[in-house]
C-alpha positions as CSV (number, residue, x, y, z in Angstrom):
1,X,-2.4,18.6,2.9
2,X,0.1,20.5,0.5
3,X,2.1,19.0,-2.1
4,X,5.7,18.0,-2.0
5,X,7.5,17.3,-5.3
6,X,9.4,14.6,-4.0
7,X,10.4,13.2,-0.7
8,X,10.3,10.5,1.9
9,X,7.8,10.1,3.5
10,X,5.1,12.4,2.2
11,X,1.4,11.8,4.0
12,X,0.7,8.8,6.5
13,X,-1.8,8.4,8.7
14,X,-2.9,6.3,11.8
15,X,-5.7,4.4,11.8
16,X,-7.6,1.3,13.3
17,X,-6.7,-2.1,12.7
18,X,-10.0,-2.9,11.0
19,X,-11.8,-3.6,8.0
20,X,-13.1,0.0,7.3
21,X,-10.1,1.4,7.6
22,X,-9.4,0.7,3.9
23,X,-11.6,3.6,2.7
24,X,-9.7,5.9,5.0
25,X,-6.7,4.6,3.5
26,X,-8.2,4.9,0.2
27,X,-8.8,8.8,0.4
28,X,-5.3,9.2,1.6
29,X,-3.9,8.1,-1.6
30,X,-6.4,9.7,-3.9
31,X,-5.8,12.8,-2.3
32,X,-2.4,12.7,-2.6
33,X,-1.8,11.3,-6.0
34,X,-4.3,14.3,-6.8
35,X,-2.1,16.9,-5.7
36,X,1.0,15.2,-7.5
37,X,-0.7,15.1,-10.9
38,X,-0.4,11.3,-10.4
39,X,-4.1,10.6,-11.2
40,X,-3.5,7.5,-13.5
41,X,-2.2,5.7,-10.6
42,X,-5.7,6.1,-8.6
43,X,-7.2,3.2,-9.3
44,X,-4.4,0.9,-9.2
45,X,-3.0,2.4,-6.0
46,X,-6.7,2.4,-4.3
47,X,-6.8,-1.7,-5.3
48,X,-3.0,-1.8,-3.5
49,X,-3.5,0.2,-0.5
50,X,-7.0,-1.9,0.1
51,X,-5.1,-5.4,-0.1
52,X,-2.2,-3.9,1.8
53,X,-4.9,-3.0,4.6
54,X,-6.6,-6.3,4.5
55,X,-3.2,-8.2,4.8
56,X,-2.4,-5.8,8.1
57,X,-5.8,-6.2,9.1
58,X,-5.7,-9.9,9.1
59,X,-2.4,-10.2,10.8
60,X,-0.9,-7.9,12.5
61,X,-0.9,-8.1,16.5
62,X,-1.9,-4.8,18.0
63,X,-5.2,-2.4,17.5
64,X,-3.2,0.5,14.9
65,X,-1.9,0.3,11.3
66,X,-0.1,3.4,9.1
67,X,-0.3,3.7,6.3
68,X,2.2,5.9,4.0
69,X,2.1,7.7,0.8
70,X,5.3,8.9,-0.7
71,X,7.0,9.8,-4.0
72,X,9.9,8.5,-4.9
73,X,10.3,10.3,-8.5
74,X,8.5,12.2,-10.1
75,X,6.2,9.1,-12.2
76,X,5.9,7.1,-9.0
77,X,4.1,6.2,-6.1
78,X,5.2,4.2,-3.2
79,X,2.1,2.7,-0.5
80,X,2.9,1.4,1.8
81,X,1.4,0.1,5.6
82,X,2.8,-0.6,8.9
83,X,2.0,-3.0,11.4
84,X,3.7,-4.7,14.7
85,X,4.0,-8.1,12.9
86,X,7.2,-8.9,12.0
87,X,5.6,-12.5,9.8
88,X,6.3,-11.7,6.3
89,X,4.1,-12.0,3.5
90,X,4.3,-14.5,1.1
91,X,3.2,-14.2,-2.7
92,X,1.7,-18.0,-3.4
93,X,0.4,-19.4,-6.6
94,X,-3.4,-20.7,-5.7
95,X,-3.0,-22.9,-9.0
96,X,-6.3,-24.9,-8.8
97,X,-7.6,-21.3,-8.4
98,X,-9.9,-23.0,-4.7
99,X,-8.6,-20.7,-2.1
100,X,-11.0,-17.9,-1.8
101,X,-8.3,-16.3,0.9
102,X,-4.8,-15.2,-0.2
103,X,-4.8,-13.7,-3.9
104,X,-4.0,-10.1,-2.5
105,X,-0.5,-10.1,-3.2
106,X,-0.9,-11.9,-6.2
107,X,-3.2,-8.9,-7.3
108,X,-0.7,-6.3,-6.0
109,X,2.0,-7.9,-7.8
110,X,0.1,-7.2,-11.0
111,X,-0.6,-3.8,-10.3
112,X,2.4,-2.7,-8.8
113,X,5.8,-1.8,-11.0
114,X,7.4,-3.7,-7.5
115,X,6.8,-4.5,-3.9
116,X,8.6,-5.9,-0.7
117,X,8.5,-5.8,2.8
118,X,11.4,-3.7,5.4
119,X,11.6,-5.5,8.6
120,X,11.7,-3.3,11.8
121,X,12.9,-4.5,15.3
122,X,8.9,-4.2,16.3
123,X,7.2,-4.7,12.9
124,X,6.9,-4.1,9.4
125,X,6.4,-2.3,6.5
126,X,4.8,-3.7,3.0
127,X,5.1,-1.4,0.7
128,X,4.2,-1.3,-3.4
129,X,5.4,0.9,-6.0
130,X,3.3,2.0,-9.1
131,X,4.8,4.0,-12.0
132,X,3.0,6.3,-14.3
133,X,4.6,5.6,-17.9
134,X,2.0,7.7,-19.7
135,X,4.3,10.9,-18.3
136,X,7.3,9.3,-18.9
């Protein structure tokens, strides 16, 4: 892996459509947020890309995700994962706090500085953005 400054995208990678996979996706954006100099954002971005994983885990059709890693400044981090569902994700208040299922995006919408969803003809992407303000 070598560093880009900037760009779109920057590191992705293909992997199963299962549980596990969340470590994998994990060390992708360590690594990468460890050759940007972006190492505040670890811990937040590894809680992101593992909801972002279970969400594509838990819905998407076919036996693949990607997930993607890219920089768009120089303080910030966009995740981000494919899949071939093209069912959006919705952010909903569990109020009464009883579902057990369903407070990812509420968690990644704490984290993350923003995050949406890009529809594609066969799929989708949901994607968060961190920002590190200690640099800034």
């Amino acid at each position: 892996m070598t560093s880009r400054p900037t760009g779109h995208p920057a590191y992705s990678q293909t992997l199963p459509r299962e549980a596990r996979s969340a470590a994998a996706a994990r060390r992708l954006v360590r690594a990468a947020l460890t050759l940007w100099g972006l190492d505040p954002l670890i811990e937040d971005a590894s809680v992101v890309i593992t909801e972002l994983v279970s969400n594509a885990v838990a819905h998407s059709r076919l036996q693949a995700i990607r997930v993607i890693v890219s920089r768009p400044s120089a303080h910030e981090v966009r995740v981000g994962v494919v899949d071939r569902s093209r069912t959006v994700p919705l952010l909903e208040a569990d109020l009464d706090g009883d579902q057990i299922r369903g407070r990812g995006l509420l968690l990644i919408d704490t984290l993350a500085e923003r995050w949406g969803t890009e529809l594609y003809r066969w799929g989708k992407q949901v994607w968060a953005e961190l920002k590190d303000e200690g640099t800034l």
